[in-house]
Each structure stands twice: as C-alpha cells, then as structure tokens.
N, C-alpha and C positions, 0 to 999 in steps of 0.2 A: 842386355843385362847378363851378369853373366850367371852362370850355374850356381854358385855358390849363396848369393844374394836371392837367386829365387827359391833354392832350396830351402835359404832360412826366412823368407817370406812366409813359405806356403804352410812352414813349422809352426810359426807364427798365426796363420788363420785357421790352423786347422785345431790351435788349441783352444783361441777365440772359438771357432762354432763349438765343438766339444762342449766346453763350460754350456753355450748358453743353448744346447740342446738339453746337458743336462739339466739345466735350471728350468726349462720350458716341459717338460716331465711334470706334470702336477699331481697329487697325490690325496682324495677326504678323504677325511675319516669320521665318522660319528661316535661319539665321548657321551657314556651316561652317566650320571649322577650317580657320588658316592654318597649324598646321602641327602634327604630335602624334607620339606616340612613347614610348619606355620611357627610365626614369632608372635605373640600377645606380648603387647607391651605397656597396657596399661599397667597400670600400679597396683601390686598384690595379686597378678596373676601369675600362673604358671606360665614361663618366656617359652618355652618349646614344646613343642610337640610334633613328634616325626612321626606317628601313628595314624593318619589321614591324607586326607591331599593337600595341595599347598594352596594355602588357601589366603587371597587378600582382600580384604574390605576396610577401607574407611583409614580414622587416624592410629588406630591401634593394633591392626591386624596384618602381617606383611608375610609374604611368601620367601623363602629362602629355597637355594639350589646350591649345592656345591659339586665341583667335578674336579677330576685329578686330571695332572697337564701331564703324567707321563707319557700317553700315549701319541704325543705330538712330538713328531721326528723333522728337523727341519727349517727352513722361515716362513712363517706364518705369511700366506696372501689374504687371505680373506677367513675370520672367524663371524659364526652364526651363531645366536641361542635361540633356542624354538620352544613353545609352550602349545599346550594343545587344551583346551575343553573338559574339562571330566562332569562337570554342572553348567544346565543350561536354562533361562540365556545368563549370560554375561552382562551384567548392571553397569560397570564404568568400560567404557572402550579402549582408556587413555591409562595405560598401567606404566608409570616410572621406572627406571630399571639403575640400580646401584651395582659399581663394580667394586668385590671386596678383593684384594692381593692379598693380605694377611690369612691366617689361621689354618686349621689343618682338614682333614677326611669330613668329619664331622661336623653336621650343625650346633653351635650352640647361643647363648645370651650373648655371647659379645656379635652376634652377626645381627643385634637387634638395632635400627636406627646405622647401619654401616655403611661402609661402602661411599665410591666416588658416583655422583650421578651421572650418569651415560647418556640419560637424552629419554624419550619417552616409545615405548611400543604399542603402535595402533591397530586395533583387534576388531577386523573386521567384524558388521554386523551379521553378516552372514555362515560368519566360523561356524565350524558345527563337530560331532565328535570324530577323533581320528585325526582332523585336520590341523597343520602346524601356522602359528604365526609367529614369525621369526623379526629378531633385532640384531643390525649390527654390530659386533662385539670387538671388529679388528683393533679396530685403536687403542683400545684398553688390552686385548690380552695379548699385543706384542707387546707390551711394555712390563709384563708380569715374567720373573723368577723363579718364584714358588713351586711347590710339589703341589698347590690345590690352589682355586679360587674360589668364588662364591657371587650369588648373584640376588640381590634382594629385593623382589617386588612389591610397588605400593600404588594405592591408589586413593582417590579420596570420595569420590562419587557414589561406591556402593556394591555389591560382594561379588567377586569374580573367583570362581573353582576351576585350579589345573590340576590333570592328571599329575602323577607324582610315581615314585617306585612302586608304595605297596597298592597303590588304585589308581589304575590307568584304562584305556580305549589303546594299546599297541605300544606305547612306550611313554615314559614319564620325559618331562623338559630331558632337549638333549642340546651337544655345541657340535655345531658342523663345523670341522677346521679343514680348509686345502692349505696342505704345506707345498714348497718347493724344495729340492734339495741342494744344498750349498752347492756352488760351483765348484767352489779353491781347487779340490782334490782333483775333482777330472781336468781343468785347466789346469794345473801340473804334472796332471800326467800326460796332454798332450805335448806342453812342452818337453819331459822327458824323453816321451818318443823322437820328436823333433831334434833333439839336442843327440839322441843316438846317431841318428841318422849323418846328423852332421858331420858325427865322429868320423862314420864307417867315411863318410867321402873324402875328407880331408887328410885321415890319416897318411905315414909316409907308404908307400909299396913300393918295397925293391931299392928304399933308400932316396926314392924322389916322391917327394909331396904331389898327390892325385889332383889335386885343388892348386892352382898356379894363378894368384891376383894380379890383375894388368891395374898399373896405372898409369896417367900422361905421365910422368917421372921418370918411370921407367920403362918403356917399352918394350915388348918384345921382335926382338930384329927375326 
C-alpha cells in the first residue's frame, strides 16, 4: 500500500477513535429543584402550596417538582428523578409519575392534573429517611426543550411525604443526568489534523511533488 493511502487511512481512524473517545467521556451531574410543593385539586381549595413538603395522597392531593435543564451540557444517556422519605411509613408503594415540558421555574395551578404519564415508581417497603427511590426519566427528558420541566406525583391508595426544598433528611427530590459530550467537534478536528498532515506530505519540494501515485497505467520504469 503505498504511503499516501495509509497516511490517509490512519487520518481517518485516528478521527474515528477521537470522536468516540470523546463521546465515551461520561459526565453526572445532580439538578435540584427550583421549586416543589403540593397541588390540592379538589374544588374550592387552594391549588398550591410550596410551604411544606411534597406531599401526595389519594385523588386530590399530588406532589409537584420542577427543575431547570440549564445545567445539562450535552446528550443526555441516561436521566434519573429520585425522591426520598421526609414521613414515615409510606401508605401507597405505587406513586404514578407525570412528565410536564411546558411551564416555567415555578410551580403553579396549571401543573394540577399535568403532565405525560411516565410509567409508575416503586417505593420500597423498606425506604427509610435519607434514602433515595429513583424512576427512570430518560425518555421523556431527551425529548424536552424547555428552560424547566416538572414532574407530578400521584397516587391513590393513601398518603406518601417526600422531602422537598424547605423540609428535607439531606436533600429534597433531585434528577441525576449522565450526559456525553457530542462527538462532531473532535471528529473534525481529528480530521483537520489528518488533512494537515496530508498537506505537509504531498505538497511540491524543490518543484517535485514528495507524494508520486503508481498506477498499472502508468508505471514507473
């Protein structure tokens, strides 16, 4: 093979690993809540209340979270939402989880009855305080935009207390996100390297080209 064809081979794999070394780079991070609380939605109550913990019970009572996406740099591999304990025990095991895209920092009445269902989070019976039970959130929050999300807990068996910002055991509901970082950039910059390279070999020195292509065509005598 000749030098020039493996020089720009090796241009070529060395931008391929590049990229996906740098995409193999993983990166969490832990995202707290800007802001959380309970929704009363029964009829002629006060819908919010951010002043305790997030609290859900039954058909009328539902836990809200919201959290800001700035701090996610990147493509999202795997997102977590984690809830923790602040009242003990825990009456329904089986707490529903709603994903909201719309709205902003703040909870409010439109985050009452919201949201896409996500699938259900099961709480062990042995959770205790401090300790986190987590649901998977990736598939909804790559698919989100927005400067905030939100997350709506329901349940219907009977009353469950999470920690929250202003009453917590260590930290109120948080989202564990591992991002990767895009490839494109350093796979172009391998190839750029690659493509220097090529130059410096090819170019002409002294008026003859350093890089001289054989073909059956043309042979060299």
């Amino acid at each position: 093979m000749l030098r020039f064809e493996k020089l720009l081979l090796g241009s070529i794999a060395s931008a391929v690993w590049l990229g996906g070394f740098h995409s193999a780079v993983a990166d969490t991070v832990t995202i707290n809540p800007s802001d959380d609380g309970t929704l009363n939605t029964c009829e002629g109550c006060n819908t919010v209340d951010r002043s305790a913990s997030v609290l859900v019970s039954g058909k009328y009572i539902q836990g809200i979270v919201r959290f800001p996406m700035a701090g996610i740099a990147g493509s999202i591999s795997q997102a977590v939402l984690t809830v923790n304990p602040y009242g003990l025990p825990l009456f329904d095991l089986n707490v529903g989880v709603y994903g909201i895209s719309a709205g902003g920092a703040i909870i409010s009445a439109d985050d009452a009855n919201a949201g896409t269902f996500l699938g259900t989070m099961y709480l062990s019976p042995d959770l205790g305080y401090g300790q986190d039970a987590t649901f998977d959130v990736t598939p909804f929050l790559t698919g989100v935009s927005g400067s905030f999300v939100g997350f709506n807990l329901r349940n219907t068996g009977g009353t469950d207390v999470f920690s929250s910002i202003e009453l917590n055991y260590g930290h109120p509901a948080q989202l564990q996100v591992t991002t990767v970082p895009e490839p494109t950039c350093v796979a172009l910059l391998g190839l750029a390297i690659g493509a220097g390279a090529l130059w410096r070999f090819a170019k002409p020195a002294g008026g003859e080209g350093r890089c001289a292509l054989r073909s059956a065509a043309n042979p060299t005598r």
